[in-house]
C-alpha positions as CSV (number, residue, x, y, z in Angstrom):
1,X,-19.1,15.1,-1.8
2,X,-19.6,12.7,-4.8
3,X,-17.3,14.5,-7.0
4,X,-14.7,14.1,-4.2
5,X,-14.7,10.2,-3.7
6,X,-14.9,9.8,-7.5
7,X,-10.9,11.0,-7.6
8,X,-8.3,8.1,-7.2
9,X,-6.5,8.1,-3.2
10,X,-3.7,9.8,-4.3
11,X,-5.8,12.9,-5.7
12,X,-7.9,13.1,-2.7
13,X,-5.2,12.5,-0.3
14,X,-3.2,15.5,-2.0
15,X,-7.0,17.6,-1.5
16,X,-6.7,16.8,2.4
17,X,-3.1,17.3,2.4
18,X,-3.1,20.7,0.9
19,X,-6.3,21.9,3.4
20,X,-4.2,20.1,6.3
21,X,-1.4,22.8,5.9
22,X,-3.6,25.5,5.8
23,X,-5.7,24.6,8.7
24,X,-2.5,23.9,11.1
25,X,-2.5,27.9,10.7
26,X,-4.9,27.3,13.7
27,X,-2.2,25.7,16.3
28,X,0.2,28.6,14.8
29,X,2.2,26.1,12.8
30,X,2.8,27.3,9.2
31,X,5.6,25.9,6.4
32,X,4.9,22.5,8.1
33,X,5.8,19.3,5.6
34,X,3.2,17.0,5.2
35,X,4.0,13.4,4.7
36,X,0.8,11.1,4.5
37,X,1.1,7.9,6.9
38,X,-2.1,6.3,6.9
39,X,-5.5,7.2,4.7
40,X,-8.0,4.2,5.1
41,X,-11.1,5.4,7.6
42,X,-9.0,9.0,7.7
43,X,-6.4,10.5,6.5
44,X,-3.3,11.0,8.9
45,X,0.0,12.8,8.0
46,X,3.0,13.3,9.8
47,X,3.6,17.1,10.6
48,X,7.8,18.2,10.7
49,X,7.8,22.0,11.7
50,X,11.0,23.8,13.1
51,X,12.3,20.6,14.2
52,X,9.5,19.1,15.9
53,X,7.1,15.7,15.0
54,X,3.0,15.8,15.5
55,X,0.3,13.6,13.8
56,X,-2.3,15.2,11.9
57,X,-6.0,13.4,12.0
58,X,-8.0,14.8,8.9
59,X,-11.3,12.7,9.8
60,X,-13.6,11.1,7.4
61,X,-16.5,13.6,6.6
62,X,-19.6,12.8,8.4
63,X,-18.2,9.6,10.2
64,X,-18.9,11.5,13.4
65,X,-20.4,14.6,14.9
66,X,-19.0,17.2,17.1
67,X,-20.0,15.8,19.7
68,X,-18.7,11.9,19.5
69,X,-15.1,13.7,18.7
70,X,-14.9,15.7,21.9
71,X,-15.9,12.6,23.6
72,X,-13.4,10.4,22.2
73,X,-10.8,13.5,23.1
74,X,-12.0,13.3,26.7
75,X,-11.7,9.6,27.3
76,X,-8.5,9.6,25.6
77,X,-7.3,12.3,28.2
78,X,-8.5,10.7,31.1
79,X,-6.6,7.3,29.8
80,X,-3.6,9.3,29.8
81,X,-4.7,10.7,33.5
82,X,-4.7,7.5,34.3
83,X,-1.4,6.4,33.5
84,X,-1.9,4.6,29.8
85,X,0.1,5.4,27.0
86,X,-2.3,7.1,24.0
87,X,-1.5,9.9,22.0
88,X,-1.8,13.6,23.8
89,X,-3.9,16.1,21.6
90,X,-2.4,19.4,21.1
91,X,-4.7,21.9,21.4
92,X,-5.2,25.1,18.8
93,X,-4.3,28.7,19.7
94,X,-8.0,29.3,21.0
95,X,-7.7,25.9,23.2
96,X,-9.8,23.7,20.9
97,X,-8.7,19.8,20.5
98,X,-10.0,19.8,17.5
99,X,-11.7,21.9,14.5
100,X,-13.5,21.8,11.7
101,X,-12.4,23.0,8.0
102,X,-14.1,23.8,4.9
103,X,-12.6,24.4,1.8
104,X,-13.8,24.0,-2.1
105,X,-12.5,20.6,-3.5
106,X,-13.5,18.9,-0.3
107,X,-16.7,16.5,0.4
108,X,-17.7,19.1,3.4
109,X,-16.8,20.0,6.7
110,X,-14.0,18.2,8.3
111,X,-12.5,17.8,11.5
112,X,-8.9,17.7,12.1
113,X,-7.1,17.1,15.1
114,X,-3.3,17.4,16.1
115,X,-1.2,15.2,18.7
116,X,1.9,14.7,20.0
117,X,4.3,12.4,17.4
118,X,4.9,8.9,19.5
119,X,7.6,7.2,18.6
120,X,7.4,3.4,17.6
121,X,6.9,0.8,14.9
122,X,3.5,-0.9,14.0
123,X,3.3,-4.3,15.3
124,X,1.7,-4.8,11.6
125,X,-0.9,-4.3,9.5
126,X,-4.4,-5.8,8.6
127,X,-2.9,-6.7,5.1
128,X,0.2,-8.5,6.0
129,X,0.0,-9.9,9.6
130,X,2.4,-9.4,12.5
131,X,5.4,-8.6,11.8
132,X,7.6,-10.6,13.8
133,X,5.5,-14.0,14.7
134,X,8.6,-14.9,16.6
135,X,8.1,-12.6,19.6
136,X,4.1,-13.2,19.7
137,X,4.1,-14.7,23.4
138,X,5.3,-11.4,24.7
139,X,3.8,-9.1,22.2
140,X,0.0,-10.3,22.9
141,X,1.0,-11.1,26.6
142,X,1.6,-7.1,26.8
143,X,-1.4,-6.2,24.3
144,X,-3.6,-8.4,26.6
145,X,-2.3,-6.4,29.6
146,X,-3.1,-2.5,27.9
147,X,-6.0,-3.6,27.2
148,X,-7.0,-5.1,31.3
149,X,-5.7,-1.9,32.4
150,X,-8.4,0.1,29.5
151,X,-10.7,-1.8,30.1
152,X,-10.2,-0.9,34.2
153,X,-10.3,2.5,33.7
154,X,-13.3,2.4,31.2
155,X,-15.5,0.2,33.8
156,X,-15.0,2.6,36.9
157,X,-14.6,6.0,35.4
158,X,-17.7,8.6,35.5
159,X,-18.9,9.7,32.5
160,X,-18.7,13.5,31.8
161,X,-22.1,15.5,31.2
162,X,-22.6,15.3,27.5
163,X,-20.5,12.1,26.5
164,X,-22.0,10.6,23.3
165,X,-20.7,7.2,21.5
166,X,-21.6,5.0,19.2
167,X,-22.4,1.2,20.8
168,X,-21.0,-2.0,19.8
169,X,-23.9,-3.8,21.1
170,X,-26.5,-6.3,19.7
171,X,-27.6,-3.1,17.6
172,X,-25.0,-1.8,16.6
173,X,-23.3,-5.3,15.5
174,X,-26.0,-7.0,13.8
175,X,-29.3,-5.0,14.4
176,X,-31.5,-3.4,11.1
177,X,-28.8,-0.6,10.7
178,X,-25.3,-2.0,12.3
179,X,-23.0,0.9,12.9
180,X,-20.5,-0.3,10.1
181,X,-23.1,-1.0,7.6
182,X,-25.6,-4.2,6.4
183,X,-22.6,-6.8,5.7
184,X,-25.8,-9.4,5.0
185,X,-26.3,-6.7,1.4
186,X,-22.5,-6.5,0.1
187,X,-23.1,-6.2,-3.7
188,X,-20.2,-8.5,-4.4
189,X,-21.7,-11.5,-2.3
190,X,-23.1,-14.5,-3.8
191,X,-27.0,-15.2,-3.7
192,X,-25.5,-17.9,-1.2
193,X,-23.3,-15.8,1.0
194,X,-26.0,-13.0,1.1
195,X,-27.9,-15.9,2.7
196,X,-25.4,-17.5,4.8
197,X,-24.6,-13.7,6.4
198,X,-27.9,-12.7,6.9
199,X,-28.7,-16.6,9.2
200,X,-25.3,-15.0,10.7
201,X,-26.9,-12.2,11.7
202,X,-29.9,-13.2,12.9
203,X,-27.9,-15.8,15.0
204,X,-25.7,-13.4,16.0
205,X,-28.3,-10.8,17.3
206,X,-29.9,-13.3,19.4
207,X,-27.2,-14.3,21.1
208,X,-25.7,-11.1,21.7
209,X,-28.9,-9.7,23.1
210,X,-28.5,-12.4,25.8
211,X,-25.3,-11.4,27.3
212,X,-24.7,-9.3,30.4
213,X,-24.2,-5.8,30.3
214,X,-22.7,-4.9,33.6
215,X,-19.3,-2.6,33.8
216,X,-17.9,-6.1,34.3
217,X,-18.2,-7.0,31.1
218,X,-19.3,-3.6,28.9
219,X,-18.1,0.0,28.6
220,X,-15.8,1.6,26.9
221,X,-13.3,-0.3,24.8
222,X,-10.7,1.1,21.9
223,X,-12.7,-1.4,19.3
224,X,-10.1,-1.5,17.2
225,X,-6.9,-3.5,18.8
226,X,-5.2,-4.3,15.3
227,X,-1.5,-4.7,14.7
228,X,-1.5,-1.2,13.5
229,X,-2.9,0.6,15.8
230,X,-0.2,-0.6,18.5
231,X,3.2,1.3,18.3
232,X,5.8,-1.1,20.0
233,X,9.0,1.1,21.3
234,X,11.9,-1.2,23.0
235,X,9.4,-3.1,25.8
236,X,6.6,-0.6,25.4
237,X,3.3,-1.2,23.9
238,X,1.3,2.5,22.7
239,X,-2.4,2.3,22.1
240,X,-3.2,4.8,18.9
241,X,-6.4,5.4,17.1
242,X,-8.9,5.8,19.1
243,X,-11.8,6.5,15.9
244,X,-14.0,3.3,16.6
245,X,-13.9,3.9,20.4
246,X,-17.4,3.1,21.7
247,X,-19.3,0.7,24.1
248,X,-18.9,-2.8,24.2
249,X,-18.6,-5.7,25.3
250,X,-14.8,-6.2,26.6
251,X,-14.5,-9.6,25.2
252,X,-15.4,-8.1,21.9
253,X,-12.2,-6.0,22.5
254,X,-10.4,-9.3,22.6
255,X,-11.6,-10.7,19.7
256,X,-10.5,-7.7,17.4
257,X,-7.4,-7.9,19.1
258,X,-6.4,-11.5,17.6
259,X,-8.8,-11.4,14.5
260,X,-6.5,-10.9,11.8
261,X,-4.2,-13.6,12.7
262,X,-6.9,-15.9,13.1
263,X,-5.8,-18.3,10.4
264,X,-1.9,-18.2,11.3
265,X,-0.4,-21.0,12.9
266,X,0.9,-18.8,16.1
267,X,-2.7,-18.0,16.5
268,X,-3.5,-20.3,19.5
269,X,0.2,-19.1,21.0
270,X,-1.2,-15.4,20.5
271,X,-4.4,-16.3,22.1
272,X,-3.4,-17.9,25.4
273,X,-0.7,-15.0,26.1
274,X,-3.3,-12.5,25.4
275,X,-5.5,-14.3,27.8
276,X,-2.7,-14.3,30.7
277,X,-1.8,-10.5,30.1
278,X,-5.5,-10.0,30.4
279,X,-5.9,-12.0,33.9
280,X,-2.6,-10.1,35.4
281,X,-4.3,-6.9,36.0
282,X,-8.3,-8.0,35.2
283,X,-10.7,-10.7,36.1
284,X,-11.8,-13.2,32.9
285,X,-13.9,-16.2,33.8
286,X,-13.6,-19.8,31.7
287,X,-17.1,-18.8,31.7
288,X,-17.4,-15.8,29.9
289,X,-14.8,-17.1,27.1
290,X,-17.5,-19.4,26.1
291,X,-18.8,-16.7,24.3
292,X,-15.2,-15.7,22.2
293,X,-16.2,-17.0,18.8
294,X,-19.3,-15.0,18.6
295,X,-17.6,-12.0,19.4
296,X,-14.8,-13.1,16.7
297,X,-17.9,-13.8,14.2
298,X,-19.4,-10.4,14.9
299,X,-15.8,-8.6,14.7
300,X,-15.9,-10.4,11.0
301,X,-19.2,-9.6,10.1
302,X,-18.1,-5.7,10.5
303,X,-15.5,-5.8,8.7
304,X,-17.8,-6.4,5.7
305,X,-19.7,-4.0,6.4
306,X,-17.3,-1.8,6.6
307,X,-16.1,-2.7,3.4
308,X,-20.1,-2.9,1.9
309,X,-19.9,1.1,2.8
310,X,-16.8,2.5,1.9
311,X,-16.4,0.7,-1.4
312,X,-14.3,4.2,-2.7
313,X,-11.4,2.9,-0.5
314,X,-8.5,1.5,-1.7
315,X,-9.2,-1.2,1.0
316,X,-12.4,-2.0,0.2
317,X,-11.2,-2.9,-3.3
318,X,-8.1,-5.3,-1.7
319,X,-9.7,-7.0,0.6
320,X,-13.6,-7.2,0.0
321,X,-12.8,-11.0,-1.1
322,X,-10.5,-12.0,2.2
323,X,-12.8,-10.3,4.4
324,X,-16.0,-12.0,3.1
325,X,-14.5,-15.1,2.6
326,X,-13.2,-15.1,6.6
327,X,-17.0,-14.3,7.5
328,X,-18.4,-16.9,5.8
329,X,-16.0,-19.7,7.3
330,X,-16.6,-18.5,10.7
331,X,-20.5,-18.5,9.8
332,X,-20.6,-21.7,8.5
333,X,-18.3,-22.8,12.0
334,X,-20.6,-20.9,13.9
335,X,-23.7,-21.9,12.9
336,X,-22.8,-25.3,12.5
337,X,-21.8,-26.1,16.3
């Protein structure tokens, strides 16, 4: 696996890309052209075969088992049962959703998984913002709606038998092993930012562990409602990406949502039409928004985790600075108050 992440992007995104056309073998797809879209947590490519568009997912080895994939798959279908736009999986000849592909030259098993192309542009991108501020009322108005209407399904559907996630909770946010990694250890903090993030935490944990848990106000949630994982076609909003989906709190949901435009001056703008989306189809007390910046400091503090672990990424290496920088102001706001 080493060997693997020690290659620049481009070589290992040619490694996935070359065991992606084997493996689509398995959904009787063969000549297919590749083109990469996305490789940051995975690797994603755009499939063109006989005239027809899918999405590739090759996931990131080890990021989750068997298990937490067929999970995500299953509440992904039942969104779409439900009437929410997200991505349809395409099953393989033998009726899998997804499967899992060894090959020399890559860091182990991994899975792979095909759906149905949706059509769209990204409303943006972590790196550069949203791409047309000008339209933000109505973008985050209908964000803030898609996510109500998730967040509605999530908090009254049954769980199948077997249904495993990850949790966004006080453990898995700022416990002794958060799922994204010990932000309070990045290697490229300062002795003072080590020690600023880990009062965060600590801070953080508390008040987490205080909040209520009811399907009110935890379940399922996408946890990861960035400008690029939302496909805007004409007036339609598309939900992709469903890799970080877990349990959490809703509001938490929120707080990704208008994290990365935090600092822009449409910010407050974004923030009051998400809010009245939300409330259209789903109930969201004055009360419970007390609690939005410490779900918008936890939502921070994960990102550098996420960074802390994956320092191979091309990512990691753009934005380790930004991210820890953000973190830190909204410590110092946070603790401060």
């Amino acid at each position: 696996m080493s060997g693997f992440f020690q290659l620049n992007p481009d070589q290992r995104a040619a490694r996935l890309l070359d065991a992606g056309k084997s493996a689509l073998r398995q959904w009787a797809i063969a000549d297919a052209e590749l083109e990469l879209i996305k490789y940051r947590e995975n690797a994603v490519f755009r499939v063109q075969h006989d005239g027809q568009l899918a999405a590739l997912r090759v996931h990131r080895c080890g990021y989750h088992s068997d298990s937490e994939l067929r999970s995500e798959l299953q509440w992904m279908g039942a969104l779409a049962d439900s009437g929410i736009p997200v991505p349809v999986a395409k099953p393989t000849v033998s009726g899998e959703l997804f499967i899992t592909y060894e090959a020399p030259g890559l860091p182990g098993a991994v899975q792979m998984d095909l759906f149905e192309w949706i059509s769209g542009e990204q409303l943006g991108s972590v790196e550069q913002g949203v791409t047309d501020g000008g339209a933000v009322a109505h973008v985050y108005r209908t964000i803030g709606e898609l996510a109500a209407r998730v967040h509605n399904q999530s908090s009254a559907w049954t769980l199948p038998a077997g249904f495993t996630r990850h949790s966004w909770d006080a453990e898995g946010l700022a416990g002794d092993k958060p799922f994204w990694g010990r932000f309070w250890e990045l290697d490229s903090a300062s002795p003072s930012q080590r020690e600023l993030l880990t009062r965060a935490r600590d801070r953080v944990y508390r008040d987490l562990a205080r909040l209520d848990k009811s399907r009110d106000t935890f379940s399922m949630i996408h946890a990861d409602f960035c400008p690029e994982n939302l496909l805007v076609d004409g007036e339609r909003v598309r939900l992709i990406d469903f890799d970080d989906a877990g349990f959490g709190w809703h509001l938490f949901e929120l707080a990704t949502a208008l994290y990365f435009i935090s600092g822009e001056p449409y910010f407050a703008e974004a923030k009051e039409a998400l809010l009245e989306g939300y409330r259209t189809h789903r109930k969201l007390p004055d009360q419970r928004l007390e609690s939005f910046q410490l779900f918008l400091l936890a939502r921070g503090l994960t990102y550098v985790g996420w960074v802390h672990t994956r320092p191979e990424t091309e990512t990691a290496r753009e934005m380790t600075i930004m991210l820890l920088d953000g973190a830190c102001e909204l410590a110092e706001d946070y603790l401060s108050a």
